[in-house]
N, C-alpha and C positions, 0 to 999 in steps of 0.2 A: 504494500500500500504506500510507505513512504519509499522505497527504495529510488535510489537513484535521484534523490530532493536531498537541500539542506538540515532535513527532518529523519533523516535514515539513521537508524540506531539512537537517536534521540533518547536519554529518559527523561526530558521533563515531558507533562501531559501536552498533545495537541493543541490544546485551548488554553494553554499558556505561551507557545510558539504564536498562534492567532493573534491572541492580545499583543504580545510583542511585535508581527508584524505589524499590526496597527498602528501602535504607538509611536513607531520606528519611524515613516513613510507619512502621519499625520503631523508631528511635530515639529516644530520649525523654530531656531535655526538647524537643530540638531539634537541626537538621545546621545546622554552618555551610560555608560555599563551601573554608575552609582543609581539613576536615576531608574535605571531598569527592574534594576534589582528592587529598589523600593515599590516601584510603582506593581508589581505584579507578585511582590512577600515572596523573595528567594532567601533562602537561607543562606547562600554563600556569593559572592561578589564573581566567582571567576566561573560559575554556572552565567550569569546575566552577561559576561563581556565576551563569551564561548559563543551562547547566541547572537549577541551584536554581531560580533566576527563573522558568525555566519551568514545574516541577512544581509549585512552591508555586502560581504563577496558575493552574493545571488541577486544583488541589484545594481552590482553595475557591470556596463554594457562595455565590452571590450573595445566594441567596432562602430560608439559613438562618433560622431562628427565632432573633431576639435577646431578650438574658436580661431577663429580667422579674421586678418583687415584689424583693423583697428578698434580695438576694444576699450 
């Protein structure tokens, strides 16, 4: 089911990975791992920055257009 997703062998539950997507992709300027961790009651800091780690690397796009002309 998750194989082959940044969710593969995962043990936090699904609907904690959801929320974190959320939270992640809603928030602006940016989430940090402290703030993760608080906001979804993880017990340990480097479970919430394992997830960052992960979403952030499954959201971005290698073969984005970089900025050009004058910016």
């Amino acid at each position: 089911m998750t194989a082959g997703t940044v969710l593969h062998r995962a043990r936090v539950p699904l609907r904690l990975w959801f929320a974190a997507a959320y939270l992640v992709t809603t928030h602006t300027p940016g989430f940090s791992a402290v703030q993760l961790q608080r906001q979804l009651g993880l017990d340990r800091y480097e479970t919430a920055w394992t997830m960052l780690q992960k979403l952030r690397r499954a959201m971005r796009r290698p073969d984005r257009d970089h900025l050009a002309g004058v910016v």
